[in-house]
OpenMM code with the backbone's topology and positions (N, CA, C; nanometers):
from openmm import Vec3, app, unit

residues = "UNK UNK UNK UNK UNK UNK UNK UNK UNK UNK UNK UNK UNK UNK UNK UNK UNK UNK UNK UNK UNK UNK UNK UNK UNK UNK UNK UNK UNK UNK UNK UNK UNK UNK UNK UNK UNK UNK UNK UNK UNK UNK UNK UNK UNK UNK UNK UNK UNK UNK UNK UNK UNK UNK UNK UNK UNK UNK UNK UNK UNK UNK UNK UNK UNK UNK UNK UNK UNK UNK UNK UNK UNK UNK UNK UNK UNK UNK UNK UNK UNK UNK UNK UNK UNK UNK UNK UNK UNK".split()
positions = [
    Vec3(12.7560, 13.2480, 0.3703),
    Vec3(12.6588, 13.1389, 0.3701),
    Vec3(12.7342, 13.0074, 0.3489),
    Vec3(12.6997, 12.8774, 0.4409),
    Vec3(12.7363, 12.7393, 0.4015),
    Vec3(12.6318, 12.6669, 0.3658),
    Vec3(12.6357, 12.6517, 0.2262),
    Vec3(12.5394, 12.5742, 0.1784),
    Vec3(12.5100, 12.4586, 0.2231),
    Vec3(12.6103, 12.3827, 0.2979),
    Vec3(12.5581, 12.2410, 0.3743),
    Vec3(12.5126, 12.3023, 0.4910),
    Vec3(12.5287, 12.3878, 0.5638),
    Vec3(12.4868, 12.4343, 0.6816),
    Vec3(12.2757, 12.5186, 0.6524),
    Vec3(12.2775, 12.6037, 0.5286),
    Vec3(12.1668, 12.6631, 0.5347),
    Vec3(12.1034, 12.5685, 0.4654),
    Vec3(12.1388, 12.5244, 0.3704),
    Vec3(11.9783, 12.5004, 0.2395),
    Vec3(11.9522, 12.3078, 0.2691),
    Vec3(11.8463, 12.2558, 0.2598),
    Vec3(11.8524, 12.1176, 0.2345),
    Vec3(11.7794, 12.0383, 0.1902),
    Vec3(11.7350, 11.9342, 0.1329),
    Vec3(11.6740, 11.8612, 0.0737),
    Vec3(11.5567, 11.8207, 0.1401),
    Vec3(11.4554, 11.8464, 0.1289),
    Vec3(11.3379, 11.8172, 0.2810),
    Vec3(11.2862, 11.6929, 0.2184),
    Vec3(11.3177, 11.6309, 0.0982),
    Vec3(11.2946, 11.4729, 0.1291),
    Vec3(11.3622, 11.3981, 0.2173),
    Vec3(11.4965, 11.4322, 0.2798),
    Vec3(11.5797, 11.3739, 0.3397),
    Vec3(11.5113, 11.3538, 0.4700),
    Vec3(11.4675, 11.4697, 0.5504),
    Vec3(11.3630, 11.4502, 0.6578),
    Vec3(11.2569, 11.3646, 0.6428),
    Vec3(11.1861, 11.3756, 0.5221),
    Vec3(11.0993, 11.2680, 0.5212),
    Vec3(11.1152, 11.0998, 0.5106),
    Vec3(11.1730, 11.0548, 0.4103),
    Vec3(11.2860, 10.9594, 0.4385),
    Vec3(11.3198, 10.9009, 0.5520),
    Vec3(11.3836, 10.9937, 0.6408),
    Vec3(11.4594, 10.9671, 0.7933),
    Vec3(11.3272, 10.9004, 0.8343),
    Vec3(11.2452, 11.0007, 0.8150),
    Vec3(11.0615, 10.9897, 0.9384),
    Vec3(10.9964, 10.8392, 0.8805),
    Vec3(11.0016, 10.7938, 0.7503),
    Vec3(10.9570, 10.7123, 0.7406),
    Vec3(11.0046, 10.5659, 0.7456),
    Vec3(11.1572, 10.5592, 0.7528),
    Vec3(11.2448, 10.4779, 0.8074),
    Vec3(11.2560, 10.4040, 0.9092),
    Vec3(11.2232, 10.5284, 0.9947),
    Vec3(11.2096, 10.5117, 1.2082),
    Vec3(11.0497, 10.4614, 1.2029),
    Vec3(10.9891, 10.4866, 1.0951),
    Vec3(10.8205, 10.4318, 1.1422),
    Vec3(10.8030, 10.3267, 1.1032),
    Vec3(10.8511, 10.3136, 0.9887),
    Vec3(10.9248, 10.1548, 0.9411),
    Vec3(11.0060, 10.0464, 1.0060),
    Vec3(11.0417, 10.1143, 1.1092),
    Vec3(11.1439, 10.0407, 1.2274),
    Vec3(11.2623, 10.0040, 1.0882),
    Vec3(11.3233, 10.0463, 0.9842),
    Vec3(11.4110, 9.9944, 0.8991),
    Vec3(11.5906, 10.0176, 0.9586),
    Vec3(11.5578, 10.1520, 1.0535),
    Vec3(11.6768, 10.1452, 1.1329),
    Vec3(11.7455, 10.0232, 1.1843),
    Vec3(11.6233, 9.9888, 1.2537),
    Vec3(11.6319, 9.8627, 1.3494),
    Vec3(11.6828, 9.7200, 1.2965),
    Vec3(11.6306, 9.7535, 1.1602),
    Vec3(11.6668, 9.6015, 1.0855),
    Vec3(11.8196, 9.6058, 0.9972),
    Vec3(11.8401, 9.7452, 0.9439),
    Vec3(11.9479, 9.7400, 0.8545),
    Vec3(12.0385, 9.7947, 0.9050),
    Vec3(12.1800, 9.7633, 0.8411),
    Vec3(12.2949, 9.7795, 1.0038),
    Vec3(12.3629, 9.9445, 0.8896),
    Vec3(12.4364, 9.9655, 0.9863),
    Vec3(12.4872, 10.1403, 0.9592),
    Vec3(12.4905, 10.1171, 0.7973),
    Vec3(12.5898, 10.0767, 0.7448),
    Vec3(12.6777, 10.1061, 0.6126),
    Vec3(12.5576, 10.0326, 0.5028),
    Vec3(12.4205, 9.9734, 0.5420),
    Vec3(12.3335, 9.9100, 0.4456),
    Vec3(12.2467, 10.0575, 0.4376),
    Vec3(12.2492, 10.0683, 0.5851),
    Vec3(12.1415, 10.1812, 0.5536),
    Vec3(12.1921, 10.2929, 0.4816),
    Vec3(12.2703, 10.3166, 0.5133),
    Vec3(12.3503, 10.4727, 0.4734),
    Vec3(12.3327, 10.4643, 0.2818),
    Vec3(12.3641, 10.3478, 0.2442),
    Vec3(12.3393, 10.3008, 0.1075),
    Vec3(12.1648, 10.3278, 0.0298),
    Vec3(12.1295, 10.2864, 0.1306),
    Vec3(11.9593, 10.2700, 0.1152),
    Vec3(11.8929, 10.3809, 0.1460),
    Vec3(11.9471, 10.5141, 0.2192),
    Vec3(11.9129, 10.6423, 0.2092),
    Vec3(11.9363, 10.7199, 0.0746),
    Vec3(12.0441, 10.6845, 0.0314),
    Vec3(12.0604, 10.7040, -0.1106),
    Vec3(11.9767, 10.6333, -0.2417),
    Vec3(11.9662, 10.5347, -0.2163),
    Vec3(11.8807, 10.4962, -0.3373),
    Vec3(11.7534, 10.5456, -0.3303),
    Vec3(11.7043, 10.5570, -0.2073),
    Vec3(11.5317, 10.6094, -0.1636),
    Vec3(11.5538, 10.7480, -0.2506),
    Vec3(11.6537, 10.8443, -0.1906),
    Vec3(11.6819, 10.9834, -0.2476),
    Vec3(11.6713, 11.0324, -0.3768),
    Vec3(11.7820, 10.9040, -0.4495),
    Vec3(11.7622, 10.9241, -0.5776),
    Vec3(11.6763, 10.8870, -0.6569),
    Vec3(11.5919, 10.8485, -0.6553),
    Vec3(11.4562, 10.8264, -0.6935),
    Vec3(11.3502, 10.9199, -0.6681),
    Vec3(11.3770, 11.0084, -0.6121),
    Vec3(11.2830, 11.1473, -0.5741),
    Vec3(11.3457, 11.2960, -0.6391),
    Vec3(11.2394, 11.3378, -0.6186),
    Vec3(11.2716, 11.5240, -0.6513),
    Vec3(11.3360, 11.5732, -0.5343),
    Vec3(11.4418, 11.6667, -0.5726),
    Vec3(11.4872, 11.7261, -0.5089),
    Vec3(11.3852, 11.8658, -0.4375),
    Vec3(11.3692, 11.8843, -0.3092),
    Vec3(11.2581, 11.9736, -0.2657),
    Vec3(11.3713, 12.0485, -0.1382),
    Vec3(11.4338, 12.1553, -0.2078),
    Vec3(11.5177, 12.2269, -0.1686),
    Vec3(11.4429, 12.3369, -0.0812),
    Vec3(11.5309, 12.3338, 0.0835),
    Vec3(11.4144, 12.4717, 0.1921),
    Vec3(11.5800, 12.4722, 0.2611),
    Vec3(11.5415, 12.6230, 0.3053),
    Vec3(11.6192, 12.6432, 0.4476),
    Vec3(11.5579, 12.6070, 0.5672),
    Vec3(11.4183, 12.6488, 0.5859),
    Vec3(11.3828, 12.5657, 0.7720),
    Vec3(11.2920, 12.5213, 0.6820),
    Vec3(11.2595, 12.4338, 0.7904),
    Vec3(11.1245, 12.3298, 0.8533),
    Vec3(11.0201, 12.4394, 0.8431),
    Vec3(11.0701, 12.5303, 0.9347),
    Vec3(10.8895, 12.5396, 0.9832),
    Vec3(10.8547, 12.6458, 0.8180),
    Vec3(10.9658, 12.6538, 0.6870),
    Vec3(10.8676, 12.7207, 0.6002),
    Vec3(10.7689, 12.5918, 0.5529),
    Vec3(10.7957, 12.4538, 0.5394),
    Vec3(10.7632, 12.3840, 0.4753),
    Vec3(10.6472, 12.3602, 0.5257),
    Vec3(10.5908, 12.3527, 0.6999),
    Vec3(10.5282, 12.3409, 0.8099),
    Vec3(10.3633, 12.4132, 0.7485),
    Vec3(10.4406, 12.5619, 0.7325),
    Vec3(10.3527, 12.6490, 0.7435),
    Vec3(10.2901, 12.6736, 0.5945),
    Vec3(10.4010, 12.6632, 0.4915),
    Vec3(10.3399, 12.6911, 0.3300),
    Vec3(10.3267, 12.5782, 0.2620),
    Vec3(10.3220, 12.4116, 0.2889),
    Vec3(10.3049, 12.3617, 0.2281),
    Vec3(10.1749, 12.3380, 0.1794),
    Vec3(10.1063, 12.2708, 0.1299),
    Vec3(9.9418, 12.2582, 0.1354),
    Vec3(9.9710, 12.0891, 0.1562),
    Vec3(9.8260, 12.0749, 0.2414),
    Vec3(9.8449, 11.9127, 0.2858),
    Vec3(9.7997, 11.8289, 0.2107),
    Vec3(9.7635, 11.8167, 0.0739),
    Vec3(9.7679, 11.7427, -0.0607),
    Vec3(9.8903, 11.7201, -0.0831),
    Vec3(9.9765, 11.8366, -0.1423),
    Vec3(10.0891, 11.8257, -0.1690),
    Vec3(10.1973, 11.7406, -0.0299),
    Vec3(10.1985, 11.7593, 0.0569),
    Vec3(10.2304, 11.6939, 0.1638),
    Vec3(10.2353, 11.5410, 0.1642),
    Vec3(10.0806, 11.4943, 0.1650),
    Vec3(10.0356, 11.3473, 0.1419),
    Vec3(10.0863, 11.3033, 0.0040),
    Vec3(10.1076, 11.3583, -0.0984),
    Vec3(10.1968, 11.3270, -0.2207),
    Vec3(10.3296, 11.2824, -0.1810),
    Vec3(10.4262, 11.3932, -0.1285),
    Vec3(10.5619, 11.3782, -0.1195),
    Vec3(10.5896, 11.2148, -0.0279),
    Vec3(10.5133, 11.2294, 0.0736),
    Vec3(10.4955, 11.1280, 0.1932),
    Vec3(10.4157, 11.0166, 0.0828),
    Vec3(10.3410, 10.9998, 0.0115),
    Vec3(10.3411, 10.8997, -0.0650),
    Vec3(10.4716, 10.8447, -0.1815),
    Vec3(10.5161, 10.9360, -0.2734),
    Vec3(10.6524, 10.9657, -0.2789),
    Vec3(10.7609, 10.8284, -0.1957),
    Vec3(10.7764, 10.8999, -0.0711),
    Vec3(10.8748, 10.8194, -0.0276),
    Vec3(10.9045, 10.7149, 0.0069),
    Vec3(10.6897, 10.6925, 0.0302),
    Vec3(10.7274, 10.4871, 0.0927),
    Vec3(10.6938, 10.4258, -0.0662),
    Vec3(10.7097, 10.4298, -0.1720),
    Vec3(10.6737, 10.4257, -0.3086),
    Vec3(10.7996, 10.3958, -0.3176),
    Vec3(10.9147, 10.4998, -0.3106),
    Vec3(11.0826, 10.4777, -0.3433),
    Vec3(11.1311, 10.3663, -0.2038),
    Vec3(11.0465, 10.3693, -0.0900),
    Vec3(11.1791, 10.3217, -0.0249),
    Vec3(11.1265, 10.1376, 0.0180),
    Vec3(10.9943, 10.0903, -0.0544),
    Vec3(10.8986, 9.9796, -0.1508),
    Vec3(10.9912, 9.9376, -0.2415),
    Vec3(11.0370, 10.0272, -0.3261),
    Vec3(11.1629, 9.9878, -0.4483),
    Vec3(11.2645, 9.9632, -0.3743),
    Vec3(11.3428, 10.0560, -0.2984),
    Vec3(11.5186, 10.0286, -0.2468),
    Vec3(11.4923, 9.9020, -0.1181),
    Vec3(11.3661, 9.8609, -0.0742),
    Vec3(11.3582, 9.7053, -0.0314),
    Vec3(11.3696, 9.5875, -0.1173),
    Vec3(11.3522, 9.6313, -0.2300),
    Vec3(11.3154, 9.5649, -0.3012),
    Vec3(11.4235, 9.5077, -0.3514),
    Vec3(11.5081, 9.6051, -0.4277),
    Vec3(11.6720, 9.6237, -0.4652),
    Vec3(11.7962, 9.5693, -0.3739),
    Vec3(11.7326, 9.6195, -0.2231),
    Vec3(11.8500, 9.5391, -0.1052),
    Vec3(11.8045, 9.3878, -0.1084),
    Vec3(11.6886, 9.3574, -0.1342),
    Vec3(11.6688, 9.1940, -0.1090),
    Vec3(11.7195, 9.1442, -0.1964),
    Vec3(11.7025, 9.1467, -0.3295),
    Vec3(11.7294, 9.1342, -0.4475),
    Vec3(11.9166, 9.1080, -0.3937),
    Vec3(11.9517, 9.1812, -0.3692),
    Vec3(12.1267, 9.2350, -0.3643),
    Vec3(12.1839, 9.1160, -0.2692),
    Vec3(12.0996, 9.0727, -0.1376),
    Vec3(12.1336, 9.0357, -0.0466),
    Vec3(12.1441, 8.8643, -0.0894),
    Vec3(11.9994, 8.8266, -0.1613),
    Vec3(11.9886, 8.7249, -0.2110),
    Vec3(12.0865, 8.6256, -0.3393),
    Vec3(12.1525, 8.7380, -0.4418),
    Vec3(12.2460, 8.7187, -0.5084),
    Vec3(12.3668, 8.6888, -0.4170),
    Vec3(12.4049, 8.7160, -0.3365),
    Vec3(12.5158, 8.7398, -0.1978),
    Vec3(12.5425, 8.5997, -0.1718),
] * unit.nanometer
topology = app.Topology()
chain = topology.addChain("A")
for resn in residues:
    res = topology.addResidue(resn, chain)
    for name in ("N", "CA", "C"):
        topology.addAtom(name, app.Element.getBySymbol(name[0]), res)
């Protein structure tokens, strides 16, 4: 087994998803973002799966709309923190 290969953090997917809907790709350049995936991260629970589709199929969609509330909550803060950062600059 490779643990970077099987197991992974399924906030990280969510994150990614709410980023691209955010258009935040678009605005923050590689090495800001790569930074700002991390701060979103660490501010969350770790929600450890091997696939997608267990999360798909056993999550319940309360719990779902939580996590996904969750992330634009943390990534509200790490805007918050890059402006903050950029503005001291």
């Amino acid at each position: 087994m490779k643990m970077h290969d099987d197991i992974h953090n399924y906030y990280e997917k969510l994150v990614l998803d709410e980023i691209i809907k955010q258009k935040l790709n678009e605005t923050i350049d590689v090495d800001t973002l790569a930074d700002f995936c991390c701060t979103v991260l660490n501010q969350l629970p770790p929600r450890y799966i091997r696939y997608e589709v267990d999360m798909a199929f056993y999550l319940p969609q309360s719990e779902r709309v939580q996590m996904e509330n969750k992330v634009k909550a943390a990534i509200t803060e790490s805007r918050k923190l890059i402006s903050m950062r950029s503005h001291s600059e």
